[in-house]
C-alpha positions in Angstrom: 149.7 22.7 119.1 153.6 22.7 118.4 155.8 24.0 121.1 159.1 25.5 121.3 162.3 26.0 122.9 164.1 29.0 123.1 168.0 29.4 123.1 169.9 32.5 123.6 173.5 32.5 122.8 175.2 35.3 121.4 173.0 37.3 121.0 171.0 35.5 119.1 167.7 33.9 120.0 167.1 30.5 118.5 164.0 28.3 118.6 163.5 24.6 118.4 160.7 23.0 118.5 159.9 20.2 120.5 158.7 16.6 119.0 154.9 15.9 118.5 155.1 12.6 119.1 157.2 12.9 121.8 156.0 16.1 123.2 159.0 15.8 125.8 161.7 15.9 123.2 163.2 18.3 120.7 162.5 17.6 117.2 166.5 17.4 116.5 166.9 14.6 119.2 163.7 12.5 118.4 164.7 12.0 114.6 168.6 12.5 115.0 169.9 11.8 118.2 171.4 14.9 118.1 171.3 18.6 121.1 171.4 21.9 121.2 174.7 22.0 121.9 175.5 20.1 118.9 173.5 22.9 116.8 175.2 25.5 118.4 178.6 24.4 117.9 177.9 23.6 113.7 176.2 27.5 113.6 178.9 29.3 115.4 181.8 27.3 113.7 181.2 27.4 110.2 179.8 29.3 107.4 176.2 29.3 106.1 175.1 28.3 102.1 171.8 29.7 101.0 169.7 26.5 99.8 167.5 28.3 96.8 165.0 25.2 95.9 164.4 24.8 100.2 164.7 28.7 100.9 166.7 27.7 103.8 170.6 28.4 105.3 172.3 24.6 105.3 175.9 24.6 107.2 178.1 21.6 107.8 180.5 20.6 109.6 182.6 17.2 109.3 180.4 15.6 111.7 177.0 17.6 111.5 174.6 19.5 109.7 171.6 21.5 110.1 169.3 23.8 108.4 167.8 26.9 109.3 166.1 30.2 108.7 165.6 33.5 110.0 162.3 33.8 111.5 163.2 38.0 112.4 166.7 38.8 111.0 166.7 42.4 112.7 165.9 41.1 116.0 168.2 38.0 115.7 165.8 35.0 115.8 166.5 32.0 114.2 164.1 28.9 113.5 166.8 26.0 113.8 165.0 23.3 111.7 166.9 20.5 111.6 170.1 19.0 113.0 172.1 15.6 111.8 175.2 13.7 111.9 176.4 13.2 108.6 178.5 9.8 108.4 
């Protein structure tokens, strides 16, 4: 069974889930080497694009990405999906 982190900054409540094979470790540092903090910073610093085709919000920065959806948009909880350096 998947399990999840919760973040609250801003008041916003964000959730990443943890690894299945590495139950110990986010998904975003098993596959990307990459932390919460990193996430954070990319969300709160630049602007959102709506991907159509992967109904999903994509924002980059110059060193990172990540991808995300709003799991309740009233209540402010985001699903943070996925977050990557880009090169």
């Amino acid at each position: 069974m998947p399990r999840f982190k919760h973040v609250f900054e801003n008041g916003i409540k964000f959730v990443f889930k943890y690894e299945e094979d590495f139950p110990d470790l986010l998904h975003i540092y098993a596959r990307h080497l990459t932390t919460i903090d990193d996430a954070l910073d990319v969300f709160f610093m630049t602007e959102p694009e709506w991907n159509e085709q992967f109904q999903r919000y994509e924002n980059y920065s110059e060193t990172h990405g990540i991808h995300w959806f709003w799991i309740n948009k009233k209540q402010k909880v985001i699903m943070l999906v996925s977050c990557f350096r880009i090169a």
